[in-house]
N, C-alpha and C positions, 0 to 999 in steps of 0.2 A: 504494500500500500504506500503512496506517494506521501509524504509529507507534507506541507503546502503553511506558508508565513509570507508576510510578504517582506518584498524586495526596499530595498535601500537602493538609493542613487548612486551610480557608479561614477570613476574620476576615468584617468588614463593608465594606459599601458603600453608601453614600449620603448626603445633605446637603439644606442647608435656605437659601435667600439671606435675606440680610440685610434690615434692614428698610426699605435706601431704593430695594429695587426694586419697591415698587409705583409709584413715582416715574416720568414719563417726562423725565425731567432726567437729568445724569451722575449717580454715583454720590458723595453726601456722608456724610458723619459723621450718625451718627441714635441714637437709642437701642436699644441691640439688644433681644429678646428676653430675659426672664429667664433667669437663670443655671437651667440642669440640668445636675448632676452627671453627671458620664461613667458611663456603665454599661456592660459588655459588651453587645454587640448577639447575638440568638439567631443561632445560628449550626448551617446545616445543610449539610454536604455531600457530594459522591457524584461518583459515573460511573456513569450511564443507562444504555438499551439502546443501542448503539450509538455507545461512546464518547462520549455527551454529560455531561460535568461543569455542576454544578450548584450553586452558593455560593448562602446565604440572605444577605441582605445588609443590608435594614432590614425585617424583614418581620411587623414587630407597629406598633399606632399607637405605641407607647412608644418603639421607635427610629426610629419616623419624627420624634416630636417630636424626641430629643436631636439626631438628626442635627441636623434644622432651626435647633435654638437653636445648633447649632456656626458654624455662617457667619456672624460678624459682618460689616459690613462690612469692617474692617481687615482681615477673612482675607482676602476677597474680591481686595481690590487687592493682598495679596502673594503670593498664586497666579501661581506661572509654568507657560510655557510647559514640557508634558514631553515630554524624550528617552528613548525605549526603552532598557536594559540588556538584552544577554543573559544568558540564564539558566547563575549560573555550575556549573562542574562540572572533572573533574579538568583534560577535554582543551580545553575553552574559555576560554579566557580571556575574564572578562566585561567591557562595556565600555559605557559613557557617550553614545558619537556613535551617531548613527542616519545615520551616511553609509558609506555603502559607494562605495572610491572602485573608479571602471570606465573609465580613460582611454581615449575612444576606440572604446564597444562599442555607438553608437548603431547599431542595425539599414538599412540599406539599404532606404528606399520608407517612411522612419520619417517623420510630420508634420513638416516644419521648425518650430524653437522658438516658441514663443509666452509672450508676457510675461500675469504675472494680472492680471485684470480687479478691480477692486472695485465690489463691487455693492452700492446705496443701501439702508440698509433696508430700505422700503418692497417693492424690488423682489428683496430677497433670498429665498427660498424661506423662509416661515415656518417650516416643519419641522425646515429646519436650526438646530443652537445648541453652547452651549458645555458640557462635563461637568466639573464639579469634585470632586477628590479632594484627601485625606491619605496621604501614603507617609513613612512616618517622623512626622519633628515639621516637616514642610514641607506647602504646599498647593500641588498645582495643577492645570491645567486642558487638554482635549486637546477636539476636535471631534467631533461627534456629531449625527444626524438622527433623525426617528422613522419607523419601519417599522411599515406595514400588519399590523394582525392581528386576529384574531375580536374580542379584547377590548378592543382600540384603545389597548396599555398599552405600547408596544415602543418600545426604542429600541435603534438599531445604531452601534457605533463599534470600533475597532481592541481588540485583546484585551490589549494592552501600557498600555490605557488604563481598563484593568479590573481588571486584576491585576496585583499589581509582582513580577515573576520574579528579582530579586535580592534580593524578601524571601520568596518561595514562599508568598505570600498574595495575598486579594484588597486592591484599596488600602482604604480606609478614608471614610466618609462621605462618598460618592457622590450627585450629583445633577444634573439635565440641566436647564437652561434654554434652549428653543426661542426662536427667533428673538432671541436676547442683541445686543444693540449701546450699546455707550460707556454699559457698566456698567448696563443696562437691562435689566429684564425681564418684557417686556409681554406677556408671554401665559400666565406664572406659573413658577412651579417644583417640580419632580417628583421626589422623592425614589426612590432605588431599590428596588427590593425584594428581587427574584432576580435574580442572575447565572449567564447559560447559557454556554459556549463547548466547543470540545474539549477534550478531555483530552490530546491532543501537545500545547495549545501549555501548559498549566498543570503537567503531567507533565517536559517536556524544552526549553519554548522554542522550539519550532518556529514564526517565522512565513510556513509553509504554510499554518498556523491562527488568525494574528491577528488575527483577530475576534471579535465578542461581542455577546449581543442581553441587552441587562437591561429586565427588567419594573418598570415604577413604578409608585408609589400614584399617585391623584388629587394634580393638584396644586392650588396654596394661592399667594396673594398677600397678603401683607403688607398691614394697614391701617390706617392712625395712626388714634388716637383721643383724645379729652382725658379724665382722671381727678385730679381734686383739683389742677388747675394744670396738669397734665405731659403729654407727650406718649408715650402708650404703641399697641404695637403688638399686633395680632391677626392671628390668618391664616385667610383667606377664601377655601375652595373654589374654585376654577375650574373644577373636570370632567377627565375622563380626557385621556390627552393630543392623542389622534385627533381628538376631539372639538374640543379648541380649537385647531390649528394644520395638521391632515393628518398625508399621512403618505406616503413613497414608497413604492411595491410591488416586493416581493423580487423577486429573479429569478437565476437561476444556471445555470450550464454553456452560456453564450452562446462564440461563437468570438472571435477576434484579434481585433487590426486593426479597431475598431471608434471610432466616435467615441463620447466622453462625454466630461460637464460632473462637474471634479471640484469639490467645495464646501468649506470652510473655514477656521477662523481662527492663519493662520501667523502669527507673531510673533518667533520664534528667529531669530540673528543665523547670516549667511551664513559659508563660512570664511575668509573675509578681512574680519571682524567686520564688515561692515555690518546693517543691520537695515531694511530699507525695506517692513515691517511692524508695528503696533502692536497687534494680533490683538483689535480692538476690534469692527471689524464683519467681514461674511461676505465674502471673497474667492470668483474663482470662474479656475477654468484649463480650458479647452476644446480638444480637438485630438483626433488619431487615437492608440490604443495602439498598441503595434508588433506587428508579424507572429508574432515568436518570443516563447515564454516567456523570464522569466531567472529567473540563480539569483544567490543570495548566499551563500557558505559560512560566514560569521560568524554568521548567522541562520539557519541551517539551512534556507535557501528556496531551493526546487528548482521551484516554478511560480508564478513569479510575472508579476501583468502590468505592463507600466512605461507610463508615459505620459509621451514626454521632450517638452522645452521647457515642462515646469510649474517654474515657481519659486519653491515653497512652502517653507519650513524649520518648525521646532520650532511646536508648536500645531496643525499641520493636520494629525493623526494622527489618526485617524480619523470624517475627514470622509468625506461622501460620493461615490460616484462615481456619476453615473445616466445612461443611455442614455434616451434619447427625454427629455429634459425640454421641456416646456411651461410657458413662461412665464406663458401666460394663465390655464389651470388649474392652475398650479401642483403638478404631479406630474411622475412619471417613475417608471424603473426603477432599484432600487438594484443596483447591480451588482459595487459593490465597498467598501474604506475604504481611504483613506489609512494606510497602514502603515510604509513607509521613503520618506527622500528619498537623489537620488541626486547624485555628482557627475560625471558623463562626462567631460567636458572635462578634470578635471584639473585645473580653475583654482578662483577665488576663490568663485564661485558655484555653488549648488546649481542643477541644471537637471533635474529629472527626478524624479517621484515614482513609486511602485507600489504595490498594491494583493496581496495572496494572491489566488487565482484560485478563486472564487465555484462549486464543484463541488457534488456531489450530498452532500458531508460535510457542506459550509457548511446546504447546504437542511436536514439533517436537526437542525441545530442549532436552526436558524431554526423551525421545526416545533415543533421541543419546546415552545420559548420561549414562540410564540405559543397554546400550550394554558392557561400558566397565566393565570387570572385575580386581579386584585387588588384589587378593590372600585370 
């Protein structure tokens, strides 16, 4: 059964990288882009036929520019890793951690743990990359892949990495960079345009709902140029984003117990501070989910699917999950996002992430999204 609260006014979403990612070096000091004054971004929003909410986000070139002139470098590198908040209200108390502790509720016939893999580059699924945002007077950054659609303009990630529920908006200059590694971004960057998801999770915080597909413009690559001595920058087309990197194909209301390859970049410190992530390149945790759904009452999540022995923390929210992936061709089925991490055990480490469970709601979001077009 659907949920249903209403909606809050939405702001913007989208962003622009700085100018030393045309660069395949780390990430250095460069001259940014000229200064563009902040201006409200256009802003349109609603609930569709069938509960689909819909934020306008950068959706004229003029906020696609400010976005882009927002990312200097310096923002870049002080972008963290984000943790979901629930959305507060009388009877919730809102909160910070994205762990839900579960001492001891690992399923019977569940995959035994597996530690993450890091995957090179080269051999990381292009499609996957990093999404950076504004929530307040802070930046930062959560996992993201792009998804299949008519206009080959889609990207999917968790819905708490879309919208900030503890400010009842969407975040604020928004933008994905596919295939991102140690400050690099070699296949361009793509500002947002529209933001689709349901209206429980932007109404009430439900993550049953925590996903989100937002449409980008074409993206743009920075390109040094010399002018009277100096070093100035221009942004140079790349093409839509299907186009330059792929793109996995949706898919929903698959059963349990299934294997999938979950993709993204964790960085957040474990709860016995360690950090033995720097959310620089693509990680990747492989294994079976478990038989039973769960639920989380702090999150209002009553189906979800967990995949234990992942040990992902902060940053890998919403990355992707994909059944059948193919190395060689480079696709699969997306199946789900990284939405919470979990801690079973009890102890110092996170061991277990979940996903919302990818239903005929999620399809009809997905649906929408991929109708609009964006040049």
């Amino acid at each position: 059964m659907t949920r249903k609260l209403a909606l809050a006014g939405g702001v913007a979403a989208a962003a622009g990288l700085a100018a030393v990612l045309w660069s395949q070096g780390p990430a250095t000091p460069a001259t940014a882009s000229p200064h563009i004054a902040a201006a409200p971004v256009s802003v349109v929003s609603g609930v569709g036929r069938g509960g689909v909410s819909s934020f306008a986000l950068a959706p004229t070139q003029a906020d696609k520019e400010r976005v882009a002139a927002y990312w200097s470098p310096d923002r870049l590198k002080q972008a963290s890793s984000y943790v979901p908040s629930t959305k507060p209200s009388p009877s919730v108390k809102s909160t910070t951690s994205a762990l839900e502790m579960s001492p001891g509720e690992v399923s019977r016939g569940a995959t035994p743990p597996r530690r993450a893999a890091a995957s090179a580059p080269g051999d990381a699924p292009p499609m996957v990359g990093k999404v950076f945002f504004k929530v307040g007077d802070k930046q930062y950054w959560c996992s993201a892949s792009a998804v299949h659609s008519a206009h080959r303009n889609l990207v999917a990630t968790a819905g708490h990495c879309a919208y900030a529920l503890a400010q009842d908006k969407p975040v604020e200059n928004w933008i994905f960079i596919p295939s991102y590694h140690d400050g690099v971004a070699p296949k361009g960057i793509f500002v947002g345009h529209t933001l689709y998801m349901h209206e429980d999770f932007a109404g009430q915080g439900d993550f049953d709902r925590d996903y989100a597909f937002v449409t980008v413009h074409r993206g743009f690559t920075w390109q040094p140029y010399a002018q009277q001595g100096r070093f100035r920058y221009r942004a140079v087309d790349v093409g839509r984003l299907e186009d330059k990197v792929g793109a996995f194909l949706f898919t929903s209301a698959k059963p349990l117990a299934r294997r999938v390859s979950a993709f993204g970049y964790p960085a957040g410190a474990h709860p016995d501070g360690t950090r033995p992530y720097d959310g620089q390149t693509v990680r990747t945790c492989s294994g079976t989910t478990e038989k039973k759904i769960v639920s989380a009452p702090t999150w209002q999540l009553e189906h979800g699917v967990r995949l234990p022995g992942c040990t992902f923390t902060a940053g890998a929210s919403g990355g992707p999950w994909v059944v059948g992936y193919n190395p060689a061709k480079r696709t699969g089925h997306l199946t789900g996002v990284t939405s919470l991490t979990w801690n079973l055990s009890g102890g110092g480490r996170l061991d277990a992430v979940s996903t919302p469970y990818f239903n005929t709601l999620t399809r009809r979001v997905y649906t929408q999204a991929g109708r609009q077009g964006t040049g």
